[in-house]
C-alpha positions in Angstrom: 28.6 -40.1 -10.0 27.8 -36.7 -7.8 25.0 -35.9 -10.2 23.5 -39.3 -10.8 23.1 -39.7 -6.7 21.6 -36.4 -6.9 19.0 -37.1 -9.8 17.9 -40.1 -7.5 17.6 -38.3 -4.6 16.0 -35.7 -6.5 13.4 -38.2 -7.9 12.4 -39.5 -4.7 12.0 -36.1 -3.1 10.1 -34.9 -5.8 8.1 -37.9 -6.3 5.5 -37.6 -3.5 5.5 -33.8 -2.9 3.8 -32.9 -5.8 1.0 -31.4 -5.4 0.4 -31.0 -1.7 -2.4 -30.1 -1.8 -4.2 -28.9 -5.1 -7.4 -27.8 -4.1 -8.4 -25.8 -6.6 -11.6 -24.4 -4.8 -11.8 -20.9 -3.8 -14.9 -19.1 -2.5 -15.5 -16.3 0.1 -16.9 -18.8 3.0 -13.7 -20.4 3.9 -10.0 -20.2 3.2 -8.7 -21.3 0.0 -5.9 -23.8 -0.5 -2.5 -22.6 -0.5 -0.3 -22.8 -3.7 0.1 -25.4 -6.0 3.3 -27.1 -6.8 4.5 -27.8 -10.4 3.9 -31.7 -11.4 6.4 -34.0 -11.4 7.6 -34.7 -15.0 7.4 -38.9 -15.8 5.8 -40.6 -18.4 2.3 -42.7 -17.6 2.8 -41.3 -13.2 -0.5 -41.7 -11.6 -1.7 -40.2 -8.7 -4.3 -39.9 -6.6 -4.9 -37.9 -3.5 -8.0 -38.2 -1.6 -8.8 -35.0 1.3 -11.0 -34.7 4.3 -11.5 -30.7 5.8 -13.4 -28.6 8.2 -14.0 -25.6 9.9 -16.0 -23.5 11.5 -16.8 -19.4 12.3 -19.1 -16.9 13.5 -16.8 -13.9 12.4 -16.5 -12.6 8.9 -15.9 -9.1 7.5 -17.7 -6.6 6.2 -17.3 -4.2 2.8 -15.2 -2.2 5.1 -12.5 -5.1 6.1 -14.3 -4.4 9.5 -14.7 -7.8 11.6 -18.4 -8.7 12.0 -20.3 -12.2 12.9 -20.8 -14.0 9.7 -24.3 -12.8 9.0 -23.0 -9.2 9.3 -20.9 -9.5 5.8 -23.4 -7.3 3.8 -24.4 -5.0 6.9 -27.8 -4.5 8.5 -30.8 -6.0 6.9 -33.5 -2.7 5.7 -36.7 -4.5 6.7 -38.4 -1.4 7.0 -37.7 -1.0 3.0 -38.3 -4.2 1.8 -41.5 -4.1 0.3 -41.0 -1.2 -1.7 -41.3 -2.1 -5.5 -42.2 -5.6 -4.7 -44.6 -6.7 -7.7 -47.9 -8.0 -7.0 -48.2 -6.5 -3.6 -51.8 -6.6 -2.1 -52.7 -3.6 -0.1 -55.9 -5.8 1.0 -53.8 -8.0 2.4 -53.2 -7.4 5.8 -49.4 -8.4 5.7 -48.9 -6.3 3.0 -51.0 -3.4 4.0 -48.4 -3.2 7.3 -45.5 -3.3 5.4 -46.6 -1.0 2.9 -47.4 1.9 6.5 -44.0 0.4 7.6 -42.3 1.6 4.5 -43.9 4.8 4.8 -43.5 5.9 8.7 -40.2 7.9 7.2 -36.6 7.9 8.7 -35.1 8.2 12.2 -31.3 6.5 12.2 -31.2 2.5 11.7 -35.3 2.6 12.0 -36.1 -0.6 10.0 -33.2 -2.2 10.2 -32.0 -5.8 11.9 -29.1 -7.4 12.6 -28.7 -10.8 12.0 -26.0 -12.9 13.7 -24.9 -17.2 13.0 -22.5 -19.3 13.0 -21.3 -21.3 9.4 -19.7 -24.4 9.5 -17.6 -26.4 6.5 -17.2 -30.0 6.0 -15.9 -31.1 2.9 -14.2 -34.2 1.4 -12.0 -33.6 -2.5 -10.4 -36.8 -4.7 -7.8 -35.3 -7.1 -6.9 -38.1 -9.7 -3.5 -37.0 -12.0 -2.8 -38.7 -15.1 1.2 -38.3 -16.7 0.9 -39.0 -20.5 4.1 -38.5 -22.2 6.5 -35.2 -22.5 5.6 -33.6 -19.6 1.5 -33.6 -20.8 -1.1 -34.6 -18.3 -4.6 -34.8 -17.1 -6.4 -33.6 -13.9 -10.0 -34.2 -12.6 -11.2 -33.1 -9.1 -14.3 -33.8 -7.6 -15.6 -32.2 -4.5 -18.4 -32.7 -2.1 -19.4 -31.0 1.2 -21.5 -29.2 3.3 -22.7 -26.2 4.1 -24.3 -24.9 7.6 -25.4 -22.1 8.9 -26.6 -22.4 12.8 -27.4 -20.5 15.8 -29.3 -17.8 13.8 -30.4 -14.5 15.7 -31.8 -11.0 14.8 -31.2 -7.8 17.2 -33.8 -4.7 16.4 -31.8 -1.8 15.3 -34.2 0.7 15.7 -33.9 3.7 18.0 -36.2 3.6 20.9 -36.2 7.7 21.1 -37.6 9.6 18.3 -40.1 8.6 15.4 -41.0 6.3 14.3 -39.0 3.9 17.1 -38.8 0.6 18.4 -41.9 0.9 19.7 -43.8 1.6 17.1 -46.4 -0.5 16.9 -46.6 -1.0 13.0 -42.8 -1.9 13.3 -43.8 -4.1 16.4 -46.4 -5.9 14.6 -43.8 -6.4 11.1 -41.3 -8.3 13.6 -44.0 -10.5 15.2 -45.4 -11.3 11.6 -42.1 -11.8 9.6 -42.5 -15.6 9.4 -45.7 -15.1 8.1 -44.6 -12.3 5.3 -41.4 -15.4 4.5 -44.6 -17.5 3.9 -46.3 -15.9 1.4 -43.6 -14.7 -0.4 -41.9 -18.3 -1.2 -39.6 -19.0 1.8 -39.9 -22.7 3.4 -38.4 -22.0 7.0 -38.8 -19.0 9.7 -35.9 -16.2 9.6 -33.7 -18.2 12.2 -34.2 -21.8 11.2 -31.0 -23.6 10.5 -29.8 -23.8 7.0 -27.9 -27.1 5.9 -26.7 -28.2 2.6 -24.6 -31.7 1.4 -23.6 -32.1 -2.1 -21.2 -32.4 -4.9 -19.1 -29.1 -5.6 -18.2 -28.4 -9.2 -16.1 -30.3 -10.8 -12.5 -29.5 -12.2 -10.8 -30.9 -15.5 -7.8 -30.0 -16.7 -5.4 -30.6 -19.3 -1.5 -29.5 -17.9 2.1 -29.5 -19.5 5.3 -29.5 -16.7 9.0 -28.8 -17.7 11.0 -30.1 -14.8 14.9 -28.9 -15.4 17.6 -30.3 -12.5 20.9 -29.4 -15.1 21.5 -25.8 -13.6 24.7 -25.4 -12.4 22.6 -22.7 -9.9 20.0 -24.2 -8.4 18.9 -27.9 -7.7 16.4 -27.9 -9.8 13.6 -25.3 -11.9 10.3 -26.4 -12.5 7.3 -25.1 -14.1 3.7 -26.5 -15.0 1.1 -24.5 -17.0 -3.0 -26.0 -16.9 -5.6 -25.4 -18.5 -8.9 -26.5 -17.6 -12.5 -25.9 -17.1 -15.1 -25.7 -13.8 -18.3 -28.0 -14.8 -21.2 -26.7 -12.8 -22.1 -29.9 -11.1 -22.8 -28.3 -7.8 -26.7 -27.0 -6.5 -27.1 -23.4 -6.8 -28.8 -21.1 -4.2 -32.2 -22.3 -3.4 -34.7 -19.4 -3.5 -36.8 -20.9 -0.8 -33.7 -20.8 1.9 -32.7 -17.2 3.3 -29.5 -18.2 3.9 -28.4 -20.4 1.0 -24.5 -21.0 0.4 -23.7 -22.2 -3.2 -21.8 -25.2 -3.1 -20.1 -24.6 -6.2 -20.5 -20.9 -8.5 -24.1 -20.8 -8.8 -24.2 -23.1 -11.5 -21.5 -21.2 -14.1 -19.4 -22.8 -16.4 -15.4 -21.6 -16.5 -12.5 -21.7 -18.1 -9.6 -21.7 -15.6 -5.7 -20.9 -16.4 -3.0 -21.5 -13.8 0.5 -21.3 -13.7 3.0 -23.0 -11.2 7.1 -22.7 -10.6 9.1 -23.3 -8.1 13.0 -22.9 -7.8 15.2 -25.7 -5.5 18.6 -24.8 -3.8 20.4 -26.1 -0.8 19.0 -29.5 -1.6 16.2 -29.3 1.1 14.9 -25.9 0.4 12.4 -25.2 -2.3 10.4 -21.4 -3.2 7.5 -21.6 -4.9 4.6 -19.4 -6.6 1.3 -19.9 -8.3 -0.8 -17.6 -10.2 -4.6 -18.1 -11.6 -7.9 -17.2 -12.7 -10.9 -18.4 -13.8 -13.3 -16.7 -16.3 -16.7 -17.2 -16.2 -19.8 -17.5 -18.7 -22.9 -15.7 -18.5 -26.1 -17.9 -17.5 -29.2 -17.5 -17.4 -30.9 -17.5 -13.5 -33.9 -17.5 -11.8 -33.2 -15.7 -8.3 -34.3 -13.1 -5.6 -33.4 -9.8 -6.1 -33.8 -6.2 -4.3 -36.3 -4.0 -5.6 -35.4 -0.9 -4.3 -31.8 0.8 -3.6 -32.7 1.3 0.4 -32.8 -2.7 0.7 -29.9 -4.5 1.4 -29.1 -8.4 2.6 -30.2 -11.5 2.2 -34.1 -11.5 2.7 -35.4 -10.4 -0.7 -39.4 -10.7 -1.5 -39.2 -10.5 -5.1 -37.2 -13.3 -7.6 -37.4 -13.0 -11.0 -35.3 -14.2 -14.6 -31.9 -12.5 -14.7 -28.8 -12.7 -16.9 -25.9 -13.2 -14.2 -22.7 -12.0 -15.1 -20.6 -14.0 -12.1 -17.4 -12.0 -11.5 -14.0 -13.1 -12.2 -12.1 -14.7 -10.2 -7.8 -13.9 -9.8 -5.2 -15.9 -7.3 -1.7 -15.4 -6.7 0.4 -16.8 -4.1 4.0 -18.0 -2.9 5.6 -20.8 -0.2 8.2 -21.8 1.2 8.8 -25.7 1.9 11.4 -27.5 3.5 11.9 -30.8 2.0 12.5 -33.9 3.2 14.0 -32.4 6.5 13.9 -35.7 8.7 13.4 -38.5 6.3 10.2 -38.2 4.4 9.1 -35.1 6.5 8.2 -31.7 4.5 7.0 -28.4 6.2 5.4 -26.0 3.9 4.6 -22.3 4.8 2.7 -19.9 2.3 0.5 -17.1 1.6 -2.4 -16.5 -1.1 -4.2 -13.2 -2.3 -7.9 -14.6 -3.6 -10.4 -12.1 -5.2 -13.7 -12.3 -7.3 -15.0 -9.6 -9.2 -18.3 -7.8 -8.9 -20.9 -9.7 -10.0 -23.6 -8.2 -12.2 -27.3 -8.6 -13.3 -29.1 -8.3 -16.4 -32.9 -8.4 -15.8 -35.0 -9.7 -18.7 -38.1 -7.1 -17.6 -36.6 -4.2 -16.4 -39.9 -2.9 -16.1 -40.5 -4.9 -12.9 -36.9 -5.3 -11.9 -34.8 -2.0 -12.8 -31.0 -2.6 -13.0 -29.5 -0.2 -10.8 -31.6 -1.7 -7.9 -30.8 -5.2 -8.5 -27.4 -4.3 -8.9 -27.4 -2.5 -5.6 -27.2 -5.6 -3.3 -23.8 -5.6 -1.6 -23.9 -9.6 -1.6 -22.5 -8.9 -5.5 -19.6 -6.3 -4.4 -16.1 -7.7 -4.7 -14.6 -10.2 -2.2 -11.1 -10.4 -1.0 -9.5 -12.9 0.8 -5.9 -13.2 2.1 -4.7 -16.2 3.3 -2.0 -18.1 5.0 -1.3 -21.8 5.2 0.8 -24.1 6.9 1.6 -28.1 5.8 3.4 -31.1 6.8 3.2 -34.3 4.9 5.5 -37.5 5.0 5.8 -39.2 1.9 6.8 -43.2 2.0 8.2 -43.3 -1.2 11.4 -45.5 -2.5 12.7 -45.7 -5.6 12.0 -48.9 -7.5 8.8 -48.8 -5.7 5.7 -48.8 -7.9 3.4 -47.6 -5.3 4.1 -44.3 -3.2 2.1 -43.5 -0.4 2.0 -40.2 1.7 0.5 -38.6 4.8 -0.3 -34.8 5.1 -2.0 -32.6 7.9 -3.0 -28.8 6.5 -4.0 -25.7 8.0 -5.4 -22.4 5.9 -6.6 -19.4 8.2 -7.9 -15.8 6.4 -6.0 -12.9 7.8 -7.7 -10.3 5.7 -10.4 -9.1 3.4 -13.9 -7.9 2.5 -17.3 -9.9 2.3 -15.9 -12.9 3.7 -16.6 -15.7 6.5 -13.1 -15.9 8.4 -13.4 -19.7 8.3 -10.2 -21.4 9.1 -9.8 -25.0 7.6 -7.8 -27.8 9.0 -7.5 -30.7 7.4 -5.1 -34.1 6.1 -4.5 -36.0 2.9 -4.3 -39.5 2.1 -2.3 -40.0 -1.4 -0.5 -42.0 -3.6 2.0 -42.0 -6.6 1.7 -45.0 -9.2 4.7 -45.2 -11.3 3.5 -47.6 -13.8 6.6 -49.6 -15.6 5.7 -50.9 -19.2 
């Protein structure tokens, strides 16, 4: 009798804590979700889980872990530099011609270089439908949307204003004032500090999942595992060539095969530890983008764009939580931590001639990224058994804590699900 009041209580528990949340999304410009849960194990269970989020930042940090505003991820901006190796440069033209004395006035310190400072801000909305077939198989498909900004966009002069060439040298003078102008003719749409705002889908998810849930230990309450399989669909917009500052929405428009792996243990009958490990693996596309010409440029502004072979890095995840379960009534606390990294990416121009590899390869916006995360969750779940419909609540918050190359965006957000437990 002991055990059968158990498996009940067990079921209704369960039922609506799993997953909380799975958002399976993971890029350098905002936290990442925390952990996944294993599914719940029961023939034909629907669910669906709908999520709203946002944050905002002007801090991120740099290749050296160092905080910096968000525009300071990749370090100063060479402008001095960035004509050199540029094809189809006109010395007639009298933008060129000053970048091209520019490039040659030689070195005193951070000559040349600018700083650029913003503010990024994340809105994003993600449905998560779950599909239970039969013997602990099951289908998932998310789809995100959202949108990217990046506001408030400054540049500081780095130069030296003692020595030669300075701040005040008037070819350098005359490069600031003309910028715009030099964005123009090279393919840009919008001056160096207009606003940059993009709304869209994200890439898609879909997976295919198996779940083993096992409540006959004699040790713990209850050991479940769940094992998916799945692949990213690039549905998202990749990074427009015409905007400085373009964000990806999704991973620049590279199919993936992604592998994840969930347990967790029970005890204590309100305590459950969990962990989660994953990658994704990405294909090789084909790309038309800007790219640095020259190993002394560095940063977003690039004059030259040209057909590439992109090799988009890797990306690995583990993590672990702790949750409290159903502490007071259908309230559960959740506490957890997640280590988030993707590879170096790397370029494979079609004419090396114009575009060498080692200089397009130089850009630090393709060195690794780190993230480190951790997250905090409630969510009240309304479910009772007999019920066919199951409805929960959830509030979230995700906050970076470490890394390189990242935007230290800190997400908050809530969920509105439901379990269908379909009876046939």
């Amino acid at each position: 009798m002991k055990k059968t009041l158990f498996s009940r209580a067990a079921f209704v528990i369960t039922l609506l804590t799993v997953p909380m949340p799975v958002l399976g999304y993971r890029y350098f410009y905002r936290a990442g979700p925390y952990v996944n849960e294993p599914r719940f194990d029961r023939n034909c269970l629907s669910t669906i889980d709908a999520y709203i989020m946002g944050g905002s930042t002007t801090t991120g940090r740099n290749a050296a872990k160092a905080k910096t505003n968000v525009l300071g991820t990749y370090g100063d901006f060479n402008l001095a530099k960035m004509v050199n190796n540029v094809p189809d440069i006109d010395p007639f033209n009298p933008l060129d011609a000053n970048m091209l004395n520019v490039a040659g006035l030689g070195a005193n310190g951070d000559f040349g270089k600018v700083a650029f400072s913003g503010k990024f801000k994340f809105v994003g909305a993600s449905f998560h439908l779950f599909q239970n077939l039969c013997r602990g198989f099951f289908a998932q498909w998310n789809i995100p949307c959202q949108k990217l900004q990046m506001t408030n966009i400054t540049y500081t002069d780095q130069s030296p204003t003692a020595g030669a060439p300075n701040a005040n040298t008037p070819q350098w003078v005359a490069l600031l004032n003309e910028l715009d102008a030099i964005l123009t003719r090279y393919g840009y749409a919008n001056s160096a500090t207009a606003n940059y705002s993009k709304t869209g889908v994200g890439d898609m998810q879909a997976f295919l999942g198996w779940t083993y849930n096992n409540e006959s230990s004699d040790v713990l309450d209850f050991f479940d595992t769940t094992i998916k399989l799945g692949v990213s669909i690039p549905t998202a917009s990749k990074v427009d060539t015409q905007q400085i500052f373009s964000i990806p929405a999704g991973y620049n428009g590279h199919p993936g095969i992604m592998l994840e792996f969930d347990m967790a243990l029970g005890m204590y009958e309100w305590f459950t530890w969990g962990a989660h490990v994953g990658g994704t693996l990405f294909f090789k596309e084909p790309i038309y983008m800007r790219v640095q010409t020259n190993n002394q440029q560095n940063g977003y502004i690039m004059l030259a764009a040209g057909a590439m072979k992109e090799d988009l890095g890797n990306l690995w995840n583990v993590g672990t939580y702790a949750k409290a379960d159903h502490i007071a009534g259908g309230l559960s606390l959740m506490f957890g931590y997640t280590y988030t990294a993707q590879e170096k990416t790397t370029l494979a121009p079609y004419d090396t001639a114009i575009f060498p590899t080692a200089s397009v390869n130089n850009n630090s916006m393709l060195g690794k990224w780190v993230m480190q995360s951790i997250h905090v969750a409630g969510d009240y779940d309304f479910s009772q058994e007999g019920r066919w419909f199951n409805p929960k609540i959830g509030i979230f918050y995700d906050r970076p804590v470490a890394g390189k190359r990242i935007f230290n965006t800190d997400m908050i957000g809530g969920l509105l699900g439901a379990n269908i437990t379909w009876e046939f």
